[in-house]
N, C-alpha and C positions, 0 to 999 in steps of 0.2 A: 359634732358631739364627740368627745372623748371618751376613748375604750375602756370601760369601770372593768375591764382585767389587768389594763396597764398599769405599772406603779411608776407616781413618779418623782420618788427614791433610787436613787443606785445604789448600790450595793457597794460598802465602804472597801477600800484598797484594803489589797495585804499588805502585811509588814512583813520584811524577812528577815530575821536574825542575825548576825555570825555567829560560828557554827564555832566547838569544844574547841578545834584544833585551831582557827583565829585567835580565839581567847584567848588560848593558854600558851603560844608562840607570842603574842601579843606582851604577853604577862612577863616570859624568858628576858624576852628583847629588851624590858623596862628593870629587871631586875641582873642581868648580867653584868652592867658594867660597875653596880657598886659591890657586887661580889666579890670581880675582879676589883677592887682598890682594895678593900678592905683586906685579901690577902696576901699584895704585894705589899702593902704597908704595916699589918701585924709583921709578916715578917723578918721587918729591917728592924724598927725595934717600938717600944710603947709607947714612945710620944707622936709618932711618925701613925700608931694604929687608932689615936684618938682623933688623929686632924683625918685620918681617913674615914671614921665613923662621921666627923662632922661633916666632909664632902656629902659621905652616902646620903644625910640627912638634908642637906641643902639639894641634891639631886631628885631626893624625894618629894620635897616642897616643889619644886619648880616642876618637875616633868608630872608627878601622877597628880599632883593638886592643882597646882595654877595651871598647866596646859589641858589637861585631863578635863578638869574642872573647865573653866574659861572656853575652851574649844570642843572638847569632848572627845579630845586624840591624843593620850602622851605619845612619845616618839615609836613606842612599840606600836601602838595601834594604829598609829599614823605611814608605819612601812606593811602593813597590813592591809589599811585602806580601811578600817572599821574605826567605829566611833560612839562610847559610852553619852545616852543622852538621857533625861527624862521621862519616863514611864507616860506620864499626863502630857507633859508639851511638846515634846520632843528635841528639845533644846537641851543644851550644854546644863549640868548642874551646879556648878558654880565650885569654888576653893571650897565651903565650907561642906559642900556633901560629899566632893569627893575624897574629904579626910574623914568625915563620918564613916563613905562607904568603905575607906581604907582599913578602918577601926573596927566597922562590923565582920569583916574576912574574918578577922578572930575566929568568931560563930562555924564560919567556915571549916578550919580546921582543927577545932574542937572535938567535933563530929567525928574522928577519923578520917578529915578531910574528904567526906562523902560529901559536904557544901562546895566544894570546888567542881565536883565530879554532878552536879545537878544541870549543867545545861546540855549534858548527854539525852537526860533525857522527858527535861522541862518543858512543856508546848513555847514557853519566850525563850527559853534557856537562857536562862535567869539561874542564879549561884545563890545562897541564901541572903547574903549580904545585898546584894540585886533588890531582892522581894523586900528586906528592912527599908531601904531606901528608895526603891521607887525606879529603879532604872534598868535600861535593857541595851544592850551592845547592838547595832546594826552596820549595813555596810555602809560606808562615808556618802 
């Protein structure tokens, strides 16, 4: 006969997040190098700072949408070891959310960029753009 105090349920896994300083190292890493182009190229002269803009934009397609998206690692979060996936599946969100969630950052710092500064101290640490679209940063 079975124990009617046993349950026989277990008790679902944690999840554990990456943590502000992940994130935002993560964030540096994917945004540094079109920084760097864009200001060694405005400063040669303005046709040199428009193909540079169009780099930064082709880097941004590839690294935070398709790999971001598709994988759920651009290369920042990828030298971090962390990995942007789906709230509900846990899976990669694909190219077109992770341009959505690129779009909702806006919201972010709009705010005085206090949406940036929410996975300090979010129980998912989740950024506001996070909570729009449904997704949460973990370790790879």
């Amino acid at each position: 006969m079975a124990d009617p105090y046993s349950s026989p349920y277990t008790a679902a896994p944690t999840i554990t997040y990456a943590n502000w300083g992940q994130r935002a190292l993560g964030y540096i890493i994917d945004a540094l190098p079109p920084i760097i182009v864009i200001i060694i190229f405005s400063e040669i002269n303005v046709a040199l700072a428009i193909i540079g803009v169009l780099l930064v934009l082709g880097w941004q397609i590839y690294n935070r949408w398709y790999l971001g998206g598709t994988t759920g690692q651009s290369l920042g979060k990828k030298a971090l070891n962390i990995r942007l996936v789906s709230e509900e599946t846990g899976q990669p969100i694909g190219m077109l959310m992770a341009f959505v969630r690129d779009i909702c950052h806006i919201i972010d710092s709009l705010i005085c960029y206090v949406g940036w500064l929410f996975p300090l101290w979010d129980a998912k640490r989740q950024t506001i753009a996070d909570k729009i679209v449904r997704t949460v940063v973990i370790p790879a």
